[in-house]
C-alpha positions in Angstrom: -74.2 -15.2 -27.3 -75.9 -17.3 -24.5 -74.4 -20.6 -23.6 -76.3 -23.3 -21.6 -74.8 -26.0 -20.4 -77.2 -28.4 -20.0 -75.5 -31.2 -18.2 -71.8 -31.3 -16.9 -70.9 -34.6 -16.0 -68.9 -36.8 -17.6 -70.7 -40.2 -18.9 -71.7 -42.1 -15.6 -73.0 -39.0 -14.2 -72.9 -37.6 -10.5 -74.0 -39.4 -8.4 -72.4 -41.9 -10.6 -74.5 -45.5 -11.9 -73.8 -48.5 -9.6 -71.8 -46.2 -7.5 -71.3 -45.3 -3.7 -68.0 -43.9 -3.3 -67.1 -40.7 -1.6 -67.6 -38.0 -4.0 -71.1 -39.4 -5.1 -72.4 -39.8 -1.4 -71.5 -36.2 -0.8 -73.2 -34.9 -3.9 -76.2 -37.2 -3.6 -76.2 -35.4 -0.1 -75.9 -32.0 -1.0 -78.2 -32.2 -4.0 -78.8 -29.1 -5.6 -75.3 -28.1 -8.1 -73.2 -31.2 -7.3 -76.1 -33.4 -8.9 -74.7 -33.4 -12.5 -76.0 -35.1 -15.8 -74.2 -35.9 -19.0 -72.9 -33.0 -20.9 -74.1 -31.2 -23.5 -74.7 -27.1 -24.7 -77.6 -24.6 -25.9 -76.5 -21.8 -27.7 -79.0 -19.1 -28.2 -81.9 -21.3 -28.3 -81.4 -22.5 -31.4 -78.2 -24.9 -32.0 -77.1 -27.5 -29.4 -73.7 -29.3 -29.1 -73.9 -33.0 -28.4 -77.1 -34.9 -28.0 -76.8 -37.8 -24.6 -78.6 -40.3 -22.6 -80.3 -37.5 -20.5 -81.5 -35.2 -23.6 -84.8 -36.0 -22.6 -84.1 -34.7 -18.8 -82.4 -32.0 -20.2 -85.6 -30.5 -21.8 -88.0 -31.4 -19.2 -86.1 -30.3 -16.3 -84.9 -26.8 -18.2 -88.4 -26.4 -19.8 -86.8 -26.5 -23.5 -88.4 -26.9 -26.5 -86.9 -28.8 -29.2 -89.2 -28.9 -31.3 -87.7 -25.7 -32.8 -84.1 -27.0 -33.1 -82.6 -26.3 -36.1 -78.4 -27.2 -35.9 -76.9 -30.1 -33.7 -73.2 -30.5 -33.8 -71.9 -34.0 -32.8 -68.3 -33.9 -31.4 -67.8 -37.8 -30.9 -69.5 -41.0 -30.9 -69.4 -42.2 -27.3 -73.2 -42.7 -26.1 -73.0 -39.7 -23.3 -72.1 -37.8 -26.1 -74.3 -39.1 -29.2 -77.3 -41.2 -28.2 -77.8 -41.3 -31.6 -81.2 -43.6 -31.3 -83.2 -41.1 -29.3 -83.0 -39.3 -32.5 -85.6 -40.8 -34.7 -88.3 -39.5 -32.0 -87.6 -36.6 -35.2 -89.4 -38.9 -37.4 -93.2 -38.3 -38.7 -94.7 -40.7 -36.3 -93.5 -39.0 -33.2 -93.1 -35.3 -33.7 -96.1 -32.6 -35.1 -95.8 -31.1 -38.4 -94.1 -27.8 -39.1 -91.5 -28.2 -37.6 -88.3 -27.3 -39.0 -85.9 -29.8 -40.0 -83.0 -30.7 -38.0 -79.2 -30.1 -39.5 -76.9 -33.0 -37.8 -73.5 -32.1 -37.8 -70.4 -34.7 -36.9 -67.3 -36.4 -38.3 -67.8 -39.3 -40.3 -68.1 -42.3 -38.1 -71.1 -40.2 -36.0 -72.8 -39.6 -39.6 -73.0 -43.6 -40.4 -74.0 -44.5 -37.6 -76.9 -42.0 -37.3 -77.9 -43.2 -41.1 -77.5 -46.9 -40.1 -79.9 -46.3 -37.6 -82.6 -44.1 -39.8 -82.5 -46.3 -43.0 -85.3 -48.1 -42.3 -87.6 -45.0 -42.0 -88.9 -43.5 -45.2 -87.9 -40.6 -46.2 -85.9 -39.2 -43.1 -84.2 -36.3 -45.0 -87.5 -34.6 -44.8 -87.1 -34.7 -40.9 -83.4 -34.8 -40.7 -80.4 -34.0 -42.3 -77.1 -35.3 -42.0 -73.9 -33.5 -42.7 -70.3 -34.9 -42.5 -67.9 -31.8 -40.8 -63.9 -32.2 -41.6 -61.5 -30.8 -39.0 -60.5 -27.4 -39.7 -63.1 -26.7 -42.7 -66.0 -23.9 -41.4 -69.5 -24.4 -41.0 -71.7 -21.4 -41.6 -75.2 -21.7 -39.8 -77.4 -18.1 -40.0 -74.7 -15.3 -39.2 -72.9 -18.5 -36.4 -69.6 -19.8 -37.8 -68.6 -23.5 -36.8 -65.4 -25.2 -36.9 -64.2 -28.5 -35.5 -60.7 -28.8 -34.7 -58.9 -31.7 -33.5 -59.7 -33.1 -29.8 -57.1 -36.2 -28.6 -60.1 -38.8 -27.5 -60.0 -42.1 -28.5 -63.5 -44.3 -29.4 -64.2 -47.6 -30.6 -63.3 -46.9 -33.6 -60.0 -46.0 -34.3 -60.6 -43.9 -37.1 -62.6 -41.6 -35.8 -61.9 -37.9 -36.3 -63.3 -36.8 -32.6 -63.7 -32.9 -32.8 -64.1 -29.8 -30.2 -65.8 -26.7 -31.5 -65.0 -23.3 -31.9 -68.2 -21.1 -32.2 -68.3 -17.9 -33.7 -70.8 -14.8 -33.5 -71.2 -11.5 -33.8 -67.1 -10.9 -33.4 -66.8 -13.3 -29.8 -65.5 -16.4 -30.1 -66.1 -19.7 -27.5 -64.1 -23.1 -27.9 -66.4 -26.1 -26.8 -63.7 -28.4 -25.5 -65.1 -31.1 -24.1 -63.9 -34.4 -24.1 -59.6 -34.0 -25.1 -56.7 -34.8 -23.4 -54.0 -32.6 -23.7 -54.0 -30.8 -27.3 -52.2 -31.9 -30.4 -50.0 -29.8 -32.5 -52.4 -28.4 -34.9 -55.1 -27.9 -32.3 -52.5 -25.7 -30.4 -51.5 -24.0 -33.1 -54.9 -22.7 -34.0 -55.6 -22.1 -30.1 -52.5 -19.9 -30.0 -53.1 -17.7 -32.9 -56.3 -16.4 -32.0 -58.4 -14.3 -29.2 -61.0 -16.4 -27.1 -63.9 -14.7 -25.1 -64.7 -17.8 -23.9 -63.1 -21.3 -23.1 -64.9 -24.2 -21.8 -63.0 -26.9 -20.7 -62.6 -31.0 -20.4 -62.3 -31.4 -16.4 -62.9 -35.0 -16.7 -60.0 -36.2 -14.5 -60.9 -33.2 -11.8 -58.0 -33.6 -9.0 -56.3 -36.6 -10.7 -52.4 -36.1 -11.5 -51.6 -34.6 -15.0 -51.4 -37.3 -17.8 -51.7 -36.7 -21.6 -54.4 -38.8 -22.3 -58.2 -39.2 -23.4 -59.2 -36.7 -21.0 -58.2 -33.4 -19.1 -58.4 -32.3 -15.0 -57.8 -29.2 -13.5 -53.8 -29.1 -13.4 -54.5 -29.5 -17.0 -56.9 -27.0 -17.1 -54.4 -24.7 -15.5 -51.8 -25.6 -17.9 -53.8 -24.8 -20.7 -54.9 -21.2 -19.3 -51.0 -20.2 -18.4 -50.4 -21.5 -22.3 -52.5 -19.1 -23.8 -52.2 -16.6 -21.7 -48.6 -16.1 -22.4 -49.5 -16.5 -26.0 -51.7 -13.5 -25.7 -54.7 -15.6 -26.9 -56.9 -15.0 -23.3 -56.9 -12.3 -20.7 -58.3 -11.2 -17.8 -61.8 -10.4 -19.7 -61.6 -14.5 -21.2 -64.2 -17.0 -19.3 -62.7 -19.8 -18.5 -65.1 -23.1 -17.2 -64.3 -26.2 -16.4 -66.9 -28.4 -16.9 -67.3 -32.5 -17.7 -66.4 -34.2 -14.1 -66.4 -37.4 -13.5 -66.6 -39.0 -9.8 -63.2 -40.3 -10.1 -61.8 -36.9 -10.4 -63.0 -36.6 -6.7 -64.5 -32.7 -7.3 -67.7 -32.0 -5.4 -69.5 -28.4 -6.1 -70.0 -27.2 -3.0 -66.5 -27.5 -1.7 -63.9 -26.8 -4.4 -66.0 -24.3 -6.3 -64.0 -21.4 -4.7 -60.7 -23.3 -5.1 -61.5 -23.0 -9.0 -62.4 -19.3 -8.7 -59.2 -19.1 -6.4 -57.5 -19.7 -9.9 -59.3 -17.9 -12.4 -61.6 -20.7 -13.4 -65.6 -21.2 -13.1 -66.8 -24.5 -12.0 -69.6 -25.3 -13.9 -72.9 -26.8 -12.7 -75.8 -28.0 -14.7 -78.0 -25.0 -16.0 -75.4 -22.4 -15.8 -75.7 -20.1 -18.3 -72.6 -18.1 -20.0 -73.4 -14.9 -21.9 -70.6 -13.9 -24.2 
Protein backbone atom coordinates (compact mmCIF):
# COMPACT_ATOMS: atom_id res chain seq x y z
CA UNK A 1 0.00 0.00 0.00
CA UNK A 2 1.24 3.55 -0.96
CA UNK A 3 0.21 6.41 1.12
CA UNK A 4 0.59 10.13 -0.09
CA UNK A 5 0.10 12.67 2.00
CA UNK A 6 -0.81 15.41 -0.02
CA UNK A 7 -0.80 18.27 2.37
CA UNK A 8 0.05 18.30 6.24
CA UNK A 9 -1.08 21.33 7.62
CA UNK A 10 -3.65 21.94 9.73
CA UNK A 11 -6.52 24.46 8.19
CA UNK A 12 -4.64 28.00 8.00
CA UNK A 13 -1.71 26.34 6.55
CA UNK A 14 2.15 27.06 6.97
CA UNK A 15 3.00 29.85 6.50
CA UNK A 16 -0.30 30.46 8.04
CA UNK A 17 -3.19 33.21 6.29
CA UNK A 18 -2.90 36.78 7.74
CA UNK A 19 0.01 35.56 9.73
CA UNK A 20 3.64 36.61 10.67
CA UNK A 21 4.57 35.02 13.71
CA UNK A 22 7.59 33.06 14.44
CA UNK A 23 7.05 29.64 13.18
CA UNK A 24 5.60 30.97 9.77
CA UNK A 25 8.56 33.46 9.16
CA UNK A 26 10.93 30.56 9.67
CA UNK A 27 9.08 28.27 7.37
CA UNK A 28 8.33 30.90 4.71
CA UNK A 29 12.26 31.31 5.02
CA UNK A 30 13.28 27.94 4.70
CA UNK A 31 10.78 26.99 2.09
CA UNK A 32 11.12 23.66 0.73
CA UNK A 33 9.33 20.86 3.64
CA UNK A 34 8.21 23.45 6.25
CA UNK A 35 5.90 25.03 3.50
CA UNK A 36 2.72 22.87 4.29
CA UNK A 37 -0.81 22.87 2.80
CA UNK A 38 -4.11 21.59 4.14
CA UNK A 39 -4.20 17.90 4.70
CA UNK A 40 -5.36 15.31 2.93
CA UNK A 41 -4.16 11.35 1.59
CA UNK A 42 -3.67 9.30 -1.80
CA UNK A 43 -3.82 5.79 -1.38
CA UNK A 44 -2.56 3.74 -4.25
CA UNK A 45 -3.67 6.11 -6.89
CA UNK A 46 -7.05 5.42 -6.62
CA UNK A 47 -8.97 6.45 -3.29
CA UNK A 48 -8.21 9.75 -1.49
CA UNK A 49 -9.10 10.77 2.14
CA UNK A 50 -10.47 14.21 2.57
CA UNK A 51 -10.98 16.67 -0.15
CA UNK A 52 -9.68 20.76 1.01
CA UNK A 53 -9.21 24.25 -0.11
CA UNK A 54 -5.87 23.36 -1.79
CA UNK A 55 -7.17 20.12 -3.76
CA UNK A 56 -6.54 21.90 -6.72
CA UNK A 57 -2.73 22.58 -5.68
CA UNK A 58 -2.53 19.30 -4.60
CA UNK A 59 -2.92 17.85 -8.14
CA UNK A 60 -1.09 20.48 -9.98
CA UNK A 61 1.83 20.56 -7.82
CA UNK A 62 2.07 16.51 -7.42
CA UNK A 63 1.10 16.03 -11.20
CA UNK A 64 -2.21 13.94 -10.21
CA UNK A 65 -4.82 12.97 -12.17
CA UNK A 66 -8.25 12.92 -10.81
CA UNK A 67 -9.89 12.39 -13.40
CA UNK A 68 -9.50 8.61 -12.59
CA UNK A 69 -10.64 8.85 -8.96
CA UNK A 70 -12.89 6.41 -8.07
CA UNK A 71 -13.48 6.42 -3.78
CA UNK A 72 -13.25 9.71 -1.56
CA UNK A 73 -13.74 9.24 2.09
CA UNK A 74 -14.82 12.40 4.01
CA UNK A 75 -13.83 12.29 7.74
CA UNK A 76 -15.49 15.76 8.85
CA UNK A 77 -17.14 18.79 7.63
CA UNK A 78 -14.70 21.59 8.52
CA UNK A 79 -13.74 23.34 4.97
CA UNK A 80 -9.80 22.22 5.22
CA UNK A 81 -11.24 19.09 5.41
CA UNK A 82 -14.42 18.99 2.98
CA UNK A 83 -14.48 21.86 0.46
CA UNK A 84 -17.40 20.27 -0.59
CA UNK A 85 -18.15 23.05 -3.45
CA UNK A 86 -15.09 22.38 -5.53
CA UNK A 87 -16.76 19.22 -6.05
CA UNK A 88 -19.25 19.82 -8.71
CA UNK A 89 -16.20 20.67 -11.16
CA UNK A 90 -17.41 16.44 -11.38
CA UNK A 91 -20.37 17.65 -13.07
CA UNK A 92 -20.95 17.23 -17.08
CA UNK A 93 -20.04 20.73 -17.84
CA UNK A 94 -16.58 20.67 -16.42
CA UNK A 95 -15.09 17.26 -16.67
CA UNK A 96 -14.64 14.86 -20.17
CA UNK A 97 -16.69 11.83 -20.63
CA UNK A 98 -15.62 8.41 -19.49
CA UNK A 99 -14.77 9.03 -16.69
CA UNK A 100 -15.57 6.89 -13.96
CA UNK A 101 -17.94 8.01 -11.40
CA UNK A 102 -16.87 9.21 -8.12
CA UNK A 103 -18.07 7.19 -4.71
CA UNK A 104 -18.32 10.01 -1.77
CA UNK A 105 -17.95 8.53 1.38
CA UNK A 106 -18.73 10.62 4.93
CA UNK A 107 -21.02 10.71 7.98
CA UNK A 108 -24.24 12.17 7.61
CA UNK A 109 -23.94 15.88 8.14
CA UNK A 110 -20.96 15.78 5.19
CA UNK A 111 -23.57 13.78 2.85
CA UNK A 112 -26.30 16.70 3.17
CA UNK A 113 -24.42 19.13 2.74
CA UNK A 114 -22.63 17.77 -0.46
CA UNK A 115 -26.39 17.01 -1.86
CA UNK A 116 -27.60 20.53 -0.73
CA UNK A 117 -25.03 21.79 -2.78
CA UNK A 118 -25.52 19.40 -6.07
CA UNK A 119 -29.38 19.51 -6.15
CA UNK A 120 -29.62 22.01 -8.61
CA UNK A 121 -27.60 20.04 -11.22
CA UNK A 122 -29.43 17.36 -13.23
CA UNK A 123 -28.76 14.24 -12.79
CA UNK A 124 -25.53 14.27 -10.50
CA UNK A 125 -25.71 10.53 -9.54
CA UNK A 126 -24.45 9.82 -13.05
CA UNK A 127 -21.19 11.82 -12.01
CA UNK A 128 -21.31 11.26 -8.34
CA UNK A 129 -22.37 9.24 -5.77
CA UNK A 130 -23.04 9.83 -2.32
CA UNK A 131 -22.85 7.26 0.43
CA UNK A 132 -23.60 7.90 4.19
CA UNK A 133 -20.67 5.64 6.44
CA UNK A 134 -21.79 4.75 10.19
CA UNK A 135 -18.95 4.51 12.86
CA UNK A 136 -17.77 1.04 13.19
CA UNK A 137 -19.82 -0.53 10.05
CA UNK A 138 -17.09 -1.59 7.10
CA UNK A 139 -16.83 -0.26 3.73
CA UNK A 140 -15.54 -2.65 1.10
CA UNK A 141 -13.99 -0.76 -2.02
CA UNK A 142 -12.18 -3.46 -4.65
CA UNK A 143 -10.15 -5.88 -2.32
CA UNK A 144 -9.64 -2.16 0.35
CA UNK A 145 -11.69 -2.45 3.48
CA UNK A 146 -12.76 0.91 5.22
CA UNK A 147 -13.97 1.72 8.52
CA UNK A 148 -14.67 4.93 10.34
CA UNK A 149 -14.31 4.84 13.91
CA UNK A 150 -14.93 7.50 16.30
CA UNK A 151 -12.59 10.76 16.34
CA UNK A 152 -13.33 13.49 19.46
CA UNK A 153 -13.63 16.80 17.08
CA UNK A 154 -16.18 19.03 17.43
CA UNK A 155 -17.99 21.06 14.18
CA UNK A 156 -20.66 23.37 13.76
CA UNK A 157 -22.92 20.99 14.15
CA UNK A 158 -23.22 19.30 17.08
CA UNK A 159 -24.46 16.19 15.81
CA UNK A 160 -22.02 15.37 13.76
CA UNK A 161 -20.42 11.85 13.79
CA UNK A 162 -16.69 13.16 12.86
CA UNK A 163 -14.77 9.83 11.89
CA UNK A 164 -10.89 8.70 11.50
CA UNK A 165 -10.18 5.77 9.21
CA UNK A 166 -8.79 2.55 9.41
CA UNK A 167 -7.61 1.20 5.92
CA UNK A 168 -7.21 -2.24 5.19
CA UNK A 169 -5.29 -4.21 2.35
CA UNK A 170 -3.76 -7.07 1.43
CA UNK A 171 -3.34 -8.14 5.36
CA UNK A 172 -1.58 -4.38 6.62
CA UNK A 173 -3.60 -2.17 8.26
CA UNK A 174 -3.11 2.01 8.52
CA UNK A 175 -5.34 4.31 10.94
CA UNK A 176 -5.91 7.83 9.23
CA UNK A 177 -6.19 9.87 12.40
CA UNK A 178 -6.32 13.13 11.65
CA UNK A 179 -8.22 15.61 13.26
CA UNK A 180 -9.04 13.89 17.22
CA UNK A 181 -8.21 14.89 20.44
CA UNK A 182 -7.45 12.27 22.77
CA UNK A 183 -9.50 9.01 21.90
CA UNK A 184 -12.78 7.95 23.35
CA UNK A 185 -13.59 4.68 24.93
CA UNK A 186 -14.79 2.74 22.03
CA UNK A 187 -12.07 4.21 19.65
CA UNK A 188 -9.56 2.86 22.20
CA UNK A 189 -10.95 -0.12 22.51
CA UNK A 190 -10.78 -1.00 18.88
CA UNK A 191 -7.14 0.66 18.69
CA UNK A 192 -6.01 -1.79 21.42
CA UNK A 193 -7.32 -4.97 20.13
CA UNK A 194 -5.70 -5.00 16.91
CA UNK A 195 -2.08 -4.90 15.06
CA UNK A 196 -1.28 -1.58 13.12
CA UNK A 197 1.45 -1.30 10.32
CA UNK A 198 0.88 2.07 10.16
CA UNK A 199 -0.37 5.00 12.39
CA UNK A 200 -0.77 8.48 11.17
CA UNK A 201 -1.42 10.94 13.56
CA UNK A 202 -3.27 14.41 14.62
CA UNK A 203 -0.13 16.76 15.53
CA UNK A 204 -2.32 19.75 15.46
CA UNK A 205 -1.26 21.22 18.78
CA UNK A 206 2.68 20.37 17.88
CA UNK A 207 4.71 21.55 21.19
CA UNK A 208 1.52 22.87 23.02
CA UNK A 209 0.89 21.15 26.68
CA UNK A 210 -1.34 17.98 26.72
CA UNK A 211 -5.09 18.73 26.87
CA UNK A 212 -7.98 16.34 25.92
CA UNK A 213 -9.56 18.32 23.40
CA UNK A 214 -10.42 18.84 19.58
CA UNK A 215 -7.02 18.14 18.67
CA UNK A 216 -3.75 16.24 19.50
CA UNK A 217 0.32 17.39 19.75
CA UNK A 218 3.23 15.53 20.12
CA UNK A 219 3.10 14.68 24.01
CA UNK A 220 -0.08 13.32 22.84
CA UNK A 221 1.34 11.61 20.15
CA UNK A 222 3.71 10.01 22.51
CA UNK A 223 1.11 9.01 24.80
CA UNK A 224 -0.80 7.32 22.31
CA UNK A 225 2.36 5.25 20.92
CA UNK A 226 3.44 4.14 24.72
CA UNK A 227 -0.50 3.09 24.95
CA UNK A 228 -0.42 0.70 22.30
CA UNK A 229 2.67 -0.41 22.58
CA UNK A 230 2.15 -1.90 25.94
CA UNK A 231 -1.05 -3.22 24.52
CA UNK A 232 0.94 -5.02 22.03
CA UNK A 233 -1.03 -3.31 19.20
CA UNK A 234 2.42 -1.59 17.47
CA UNK A 235 6.10 -2.50 17.54
CA UNK A 236 9.21 -1.61 16.50
CA UNK A 237 8.21 -2.54 12.63
CA UNK A 238 4.82 0.04 13.12
CA UNK A 239 5.17 3.59 11.27
CA UNK A 240 4.24 6.03 13.24
CA UNK A 241 3.79 9.94 11.58
CA UNK A 242 2.68 12.83 12.94
CA UNK A 243 1.31 14.87 10.60
CA UNK A 244 -1.59 18.00 10.67
CA UNK A 245 0.48 21.04 12.27
CA UNK A 246 -0.67 24.09 12.86
CA UNK A 247 1.58 27.28 13.43
CA UNK A 248 0.44 27.53 16.89
CA UNK A 249 1.94 24.36 17.78
CA UNK A 250 5.24 26.22 17.07
CA UNK A 251 6.96 22.93 14.95
CA UNK A 252 9.13 23.96 12.05
CA UNK A 253 10.53 21.03 9.75
CA UNK A 254 13.81 21.71 9.57
CA UNK A 255 14.60 21.91 13.14
CA UNK A 256 12.51 19.39 15.22
CA UNK A 257 12.31 16.78 12.51
CA UNK A 258 15.11 14.72 14.32
CA UNK A 259 13.60 15.53 17.71
CA UNK A 260 10.54 13.43 16.32
CA UNK A 261 12.75 10.65 15.02
CA UNK A 262 14.64 10.93 18.46
CA UNK A 263 11.31 9.36 19.64
CA UNK A 264 10.22 6.91 17.19
CA UNK A 265 7.98 9.22 15.24
CA UNK A 266 8.21 10.55 11.45
CA UNK A 267 7.49 14.17 10.85
CA UNK A 268 5.61 14.41 7.94
CA UNK A 269 5.99 16.88 5.16
CA UNK A 270 3.87 17.53 2.12
CA UNK A 271 4.45 14.75 -0.66
CA UNK A 272 5.85 12.12 1.55
CA UNK A 273 5.02 8.97 0.64
CA UNK A 274 4.48 5.92 3.11
CA UNK A 275 4.66 2.39 1.58
CA UNK A 276 3.07 -0.14 3.78
Amino acid sequence: MKIKLLGTAAFEGIPALFCSCETCRESRKLGGKNIRKRSSALVDDKMAFDFTNDTLSHIINFNLDFSKLEYLFVTHSHSDHFNYADLEAKMKWFVNPGNPVLNVYGNEKCIELLASHLKTFENYDDYMRLKVTKHFEEVHVDDYKITPIPARHITYFPEEATSIYVIEHEGKKVLYGLDSGWYYDNTWNYLENTYWDCLILDCTNGFLKFEPGNHMGFEDNLMVVKRLREKGAIDNNTKIISTHFSHNGKVIYDRDCDLFKDKGIIMSYDGMEILI
